[in-house]
C-alpha positions in Angstrom: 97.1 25.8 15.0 100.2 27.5 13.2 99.3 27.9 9.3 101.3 26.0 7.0 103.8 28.9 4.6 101.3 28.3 2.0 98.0 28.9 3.9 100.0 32.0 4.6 100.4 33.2 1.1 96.6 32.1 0.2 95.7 34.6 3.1 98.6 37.7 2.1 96.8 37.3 -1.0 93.3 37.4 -0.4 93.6 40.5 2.1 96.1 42.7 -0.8 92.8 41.6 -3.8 90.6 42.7 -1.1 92.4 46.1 -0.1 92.5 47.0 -3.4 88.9 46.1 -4.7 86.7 45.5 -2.0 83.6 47.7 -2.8 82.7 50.5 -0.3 79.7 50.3 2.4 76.8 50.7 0.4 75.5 48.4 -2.0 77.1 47.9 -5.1 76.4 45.0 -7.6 78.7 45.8 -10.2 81.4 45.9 -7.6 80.5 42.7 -6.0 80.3 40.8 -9.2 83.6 42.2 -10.3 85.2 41.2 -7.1 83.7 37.7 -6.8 85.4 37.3 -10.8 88.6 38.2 -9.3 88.9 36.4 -6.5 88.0 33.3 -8.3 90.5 33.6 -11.5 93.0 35.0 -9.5 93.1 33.5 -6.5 90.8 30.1 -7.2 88.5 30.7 -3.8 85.1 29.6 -5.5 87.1 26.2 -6.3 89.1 26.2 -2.9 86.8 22.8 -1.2 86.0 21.1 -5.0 88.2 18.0 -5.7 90.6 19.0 -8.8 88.8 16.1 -10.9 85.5 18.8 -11.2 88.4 21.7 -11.7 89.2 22.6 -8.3 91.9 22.9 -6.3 91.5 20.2 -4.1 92.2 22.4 -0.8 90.6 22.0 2.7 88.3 23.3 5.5 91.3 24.9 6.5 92.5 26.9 3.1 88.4 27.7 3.5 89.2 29.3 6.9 91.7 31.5 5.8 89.4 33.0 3.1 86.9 33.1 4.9 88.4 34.7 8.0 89.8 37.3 5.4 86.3 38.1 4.4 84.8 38.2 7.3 87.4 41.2 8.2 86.0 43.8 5.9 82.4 42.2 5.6 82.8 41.4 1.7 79.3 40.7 0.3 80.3 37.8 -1.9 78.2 34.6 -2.7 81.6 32.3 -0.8 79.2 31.0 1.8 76.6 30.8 0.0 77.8 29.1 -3.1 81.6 28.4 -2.8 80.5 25.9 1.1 76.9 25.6 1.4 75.8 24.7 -2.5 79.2 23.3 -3.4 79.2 20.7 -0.5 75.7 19.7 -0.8 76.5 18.6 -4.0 79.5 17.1 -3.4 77.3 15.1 0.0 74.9 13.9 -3.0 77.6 11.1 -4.1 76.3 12.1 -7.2 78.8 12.0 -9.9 77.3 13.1 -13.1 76.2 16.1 -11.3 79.4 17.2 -10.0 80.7 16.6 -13.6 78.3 18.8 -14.8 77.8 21.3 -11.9 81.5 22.0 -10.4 83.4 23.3 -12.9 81.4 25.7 -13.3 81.2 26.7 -9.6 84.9 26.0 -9.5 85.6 28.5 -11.6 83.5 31.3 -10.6 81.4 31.4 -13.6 78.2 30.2 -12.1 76.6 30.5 -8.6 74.4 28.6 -6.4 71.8 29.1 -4.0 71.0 26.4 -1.5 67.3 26.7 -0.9 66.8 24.7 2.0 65.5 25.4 5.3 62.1 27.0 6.6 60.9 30.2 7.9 61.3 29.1 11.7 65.1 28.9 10.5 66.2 25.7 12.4 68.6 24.1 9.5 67.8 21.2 10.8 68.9 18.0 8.6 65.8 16.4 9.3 64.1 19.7 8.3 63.5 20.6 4.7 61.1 23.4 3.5 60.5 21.8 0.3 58.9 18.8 -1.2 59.3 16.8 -4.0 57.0 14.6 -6.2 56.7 13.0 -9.9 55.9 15.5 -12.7 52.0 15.0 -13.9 52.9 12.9 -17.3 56.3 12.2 -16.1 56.2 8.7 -17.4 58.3 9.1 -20.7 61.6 11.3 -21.9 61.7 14.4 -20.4 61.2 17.3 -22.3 62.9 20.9 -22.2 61.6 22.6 -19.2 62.1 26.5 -18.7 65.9 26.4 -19.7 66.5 22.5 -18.5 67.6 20.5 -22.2 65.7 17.9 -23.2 67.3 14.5 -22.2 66.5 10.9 -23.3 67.0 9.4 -19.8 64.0 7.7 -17.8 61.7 10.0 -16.3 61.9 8.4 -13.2 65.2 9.8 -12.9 64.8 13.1 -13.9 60.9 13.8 -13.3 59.7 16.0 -10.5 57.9 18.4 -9.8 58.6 20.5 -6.2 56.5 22.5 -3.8 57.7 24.6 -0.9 59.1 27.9 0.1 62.2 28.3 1.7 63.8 31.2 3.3 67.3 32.8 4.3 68.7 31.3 1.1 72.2 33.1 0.0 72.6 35.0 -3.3 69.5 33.2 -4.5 69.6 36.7 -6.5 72.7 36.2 -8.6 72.1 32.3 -8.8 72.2 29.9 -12.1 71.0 26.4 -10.6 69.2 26.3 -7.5 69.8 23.6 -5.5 66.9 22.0 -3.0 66.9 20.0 -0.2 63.4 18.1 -0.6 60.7 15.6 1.1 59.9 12.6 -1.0 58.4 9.1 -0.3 61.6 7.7 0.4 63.2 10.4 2.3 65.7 14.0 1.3 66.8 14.6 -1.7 68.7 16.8 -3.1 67.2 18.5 -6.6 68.4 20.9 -9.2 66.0 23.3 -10.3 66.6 26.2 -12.8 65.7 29.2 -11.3 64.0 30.8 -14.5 61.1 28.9 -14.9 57.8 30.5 -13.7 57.4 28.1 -11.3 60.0 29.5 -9.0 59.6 33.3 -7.5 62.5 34.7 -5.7 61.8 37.8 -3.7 64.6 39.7 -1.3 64.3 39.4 2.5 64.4 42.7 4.4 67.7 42.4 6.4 69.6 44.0 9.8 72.6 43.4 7.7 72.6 45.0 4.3 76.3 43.0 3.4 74.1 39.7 3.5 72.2 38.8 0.8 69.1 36.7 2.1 65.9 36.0 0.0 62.6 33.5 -0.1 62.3 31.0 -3.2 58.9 29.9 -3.6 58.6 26.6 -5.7 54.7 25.9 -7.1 55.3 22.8 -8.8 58.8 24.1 -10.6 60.7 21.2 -12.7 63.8 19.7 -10.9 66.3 17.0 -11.4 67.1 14.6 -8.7 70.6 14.8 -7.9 71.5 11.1 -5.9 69.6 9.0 -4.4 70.3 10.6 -0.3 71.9 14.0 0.6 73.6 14.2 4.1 73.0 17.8 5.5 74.1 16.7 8.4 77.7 17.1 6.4 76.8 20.3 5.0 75.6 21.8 7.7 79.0 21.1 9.9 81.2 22.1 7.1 79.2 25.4 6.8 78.8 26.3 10.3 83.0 25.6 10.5 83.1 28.2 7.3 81.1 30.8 9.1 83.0 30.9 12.3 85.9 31.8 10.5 84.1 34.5 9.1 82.7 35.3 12.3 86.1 35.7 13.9 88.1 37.8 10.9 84.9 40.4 11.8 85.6 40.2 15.9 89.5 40.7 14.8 88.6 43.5 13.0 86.5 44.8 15.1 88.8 44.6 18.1 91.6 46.5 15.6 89.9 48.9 15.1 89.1 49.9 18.6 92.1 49.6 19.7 93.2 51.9 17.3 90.7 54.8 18.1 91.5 54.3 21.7 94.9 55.5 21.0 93.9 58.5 19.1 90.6 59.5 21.6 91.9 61.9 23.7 89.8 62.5 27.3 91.0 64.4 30.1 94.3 65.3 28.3 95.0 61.4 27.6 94.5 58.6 25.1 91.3 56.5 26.6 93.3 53.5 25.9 95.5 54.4 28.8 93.3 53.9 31.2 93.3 50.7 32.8 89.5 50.0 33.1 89.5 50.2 29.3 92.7 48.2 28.7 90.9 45.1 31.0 87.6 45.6 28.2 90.5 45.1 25.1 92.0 42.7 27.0 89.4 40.2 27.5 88.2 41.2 23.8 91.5 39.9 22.8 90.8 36.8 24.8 87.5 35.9 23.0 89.0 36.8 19.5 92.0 34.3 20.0 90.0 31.8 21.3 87.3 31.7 19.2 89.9 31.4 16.3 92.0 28.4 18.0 88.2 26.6 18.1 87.1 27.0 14.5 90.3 26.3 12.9 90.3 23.3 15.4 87.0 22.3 14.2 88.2 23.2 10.3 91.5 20.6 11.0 89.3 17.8 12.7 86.9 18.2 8.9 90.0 17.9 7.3 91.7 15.0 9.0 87.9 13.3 9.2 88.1 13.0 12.6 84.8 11.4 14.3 84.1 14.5 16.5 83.7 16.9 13.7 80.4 17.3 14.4 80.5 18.5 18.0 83.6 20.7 17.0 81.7 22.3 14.7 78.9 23.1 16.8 81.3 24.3 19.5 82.7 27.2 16.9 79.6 28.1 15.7 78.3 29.1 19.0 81.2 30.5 20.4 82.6 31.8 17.8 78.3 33.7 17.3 79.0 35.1 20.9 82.4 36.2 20.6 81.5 38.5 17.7 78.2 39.6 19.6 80.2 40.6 22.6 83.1 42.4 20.5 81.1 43.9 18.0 78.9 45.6 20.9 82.2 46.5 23.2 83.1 48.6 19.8 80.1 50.3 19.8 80.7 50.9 23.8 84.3 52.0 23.5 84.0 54.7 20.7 81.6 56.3 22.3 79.0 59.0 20.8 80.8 58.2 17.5 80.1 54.6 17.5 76.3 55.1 17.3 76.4 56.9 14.2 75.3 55.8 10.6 78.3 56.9 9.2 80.8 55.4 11.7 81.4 51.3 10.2 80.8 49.9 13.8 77.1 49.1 13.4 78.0 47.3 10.8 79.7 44.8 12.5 77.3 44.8 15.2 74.4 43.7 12.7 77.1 41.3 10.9 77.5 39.8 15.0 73.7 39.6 15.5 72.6 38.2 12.1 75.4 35.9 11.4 74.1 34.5 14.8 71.3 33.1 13.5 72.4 31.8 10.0 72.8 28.2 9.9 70.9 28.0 13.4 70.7 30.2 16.6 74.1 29.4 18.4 71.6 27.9 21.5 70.4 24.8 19.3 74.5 24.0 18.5 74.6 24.2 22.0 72.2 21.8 22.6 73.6 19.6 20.1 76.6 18.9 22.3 74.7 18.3 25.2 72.7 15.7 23.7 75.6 13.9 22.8 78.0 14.5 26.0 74.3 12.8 27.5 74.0 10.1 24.8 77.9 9.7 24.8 
């Protein structure tokens, strides 16, 4: 699809923030922070998806791509999947209005972050599939009282009364996050719960990544104090909005990627020519350049059909999560191939991208299972 003049300018101005402030390789906190504040008063990308009646700016899975594709470019470690898709439309699924009135702005604005604590070790993100559950608070039967940072409140306990067990893993930025948001088992069902993440109930430990420009950690629950946001959450809506979100990400790295290899095949000089001259080579780039272009005419498909509300979201969704995971697989590896000796080095930025192609993969399910998502419904269908 051709981007609108003004989905233009959103992406111009993304990219110039980000060649000007986007930290270096190694980790850096302070830099990421600082970044993240930027590109959320400058630009408005934390509020991008989140309605303008919660502070937003009322934009689309589209406006989403284009950020998103722009991250995924220089593999900026900021908390937009995480908290800006994943948190932000779980809440939003919830139907919950007092909690977006109270939660939003914030997020919207940049000033707080949110972690989405919700699937188990095996890593499925399945919306049946919840690593937590949820019951009522021992002595939950009058007012709440203030819990570990939550204020005191006059409303029935029954509301507001729970007390959640579980651990999940591969949540985002659960390190830098305010309100945790879980995804939880009760009698009736999933619900969605806010839980503050500074009560000693909760224990938040880093997970030992392939790709240090991903934040991943385990939040351990032992009977922590939450909130219940709604009555019902619909993963099953979170889950395609965020896999759409990560394809675009997925396919700003393979773009990337494929740039710069190009470029070094025009400078590598082997038997007193450029490599990119030779015509086994220029096939490889070639069908690299395929997969890029397709892979990005499918997920800004798939982000057009979320914002149209077309019925076949779901299976479009699917579709450029697992191509869009394989495209950035085979790219990020045919960089590695094509610079040669240099390409295996720690210094050199192309393993990076490799690890970004292999882990981003598995986030939000292993490309096979969206795979056989559209199966079971050409069968059903």
């Amino acid at each position: 699809m051709r981007l609108a003049s003004e989905q233009e300018d959103l992406r111009a101005a993304v990219r110039d923030l980000l060649d000007r402030y986007a930290p270096g390789p190694e980790p850096d906190s302070d830099a990421e922070r600082d970044l993240w504040r930027r590109l959320s008063a400058e630009i408005g990308v934390a509020g991008l998806a989140i309605p303008e009646r919660y502070g937003g700016a009322g934009a689309g899975p589209v406006e989403v791509n284009v950020v998103m594709e722009e991250l995924g470019r220089s593999l900026t470690p900021v908390p937009m999947l995480g908290s800006a898709v994943l948190a932000t439309q779980a809440l939003l699924a919830s139907g919950d209005e007092a909690a977006c009135q109270r939660l939003l702005p914030g997020l919207a604005d940049g000033s707080r972050i949110a972690a989405l604590a919700w699937t188990t070790a095996a890593g499925r993100w399945d919306p049946a599939e919840v690593a937590c559950r949820a019951g009522p608070a021992k002595g939950g039967t009058g007012p709440r009282q203030a819990v570990a940072g939550v204020p005191a409140t006059s409303e029935p306990a029954v509301a507001q009364d729970w007390a959640l067990h579980g651990e999940a893993h591969y949540v985002l930025d659960a390190d830098q996050a305010s309100v945790l948001l879980v995804p939880a088992l009760t009698g009736d069902g999933i619900s969605l719960f806010e839980v503050q993440p500074g009560q000693p109930a909760v224990t938040c430990w880093a997970s030992t990544t392939m790709d240090d420009t991903r934040r991943l950690a385990v939040v351990r629950l032992d009977g922590a104090a939450g909130r219940r946001i709604g009555t019902h959450t619909a993963l099953d809506r979170v889950r395609d909005a965020s896999c759409i979100a990560l394809s675009a990400e997925q396919v700003g790295a393979a773009a990337s990627a494929l740039a710069r290899t190009v470029a070094y095949t025009k400078v590598r000089v082997q038997f007193g020519r450029p490599i990119g001259s030779f015509q086994a080579l220029q096939h490889r780039m070639a069908e690299m350049h395929v997969l890029v272009a397709s892979a990005r005419s499918l997920s800004y498909a798939a982000a057009e059909a979320a914002q149209l509300g077309t019925p076949d979201v779901e299976l479009r969704a699917a579709a450029a999560k697992a191509y869009c995971s394989e495209a950035l697989q085979q790219v990020s590896a045919e960089m590695i191939q094509l610079h040669g000796a240099i390409g295996m080095t720690w210094e050199h930025e192309a393993h990076r991208y490799f690890k970004r192609g292999h882990s981003a993969a598995m986030l939000l399910g292993a490309p096979a299972s969206h795979v056989a998502r559209i199966a079971a419904a050409v069968v059903d269908g």
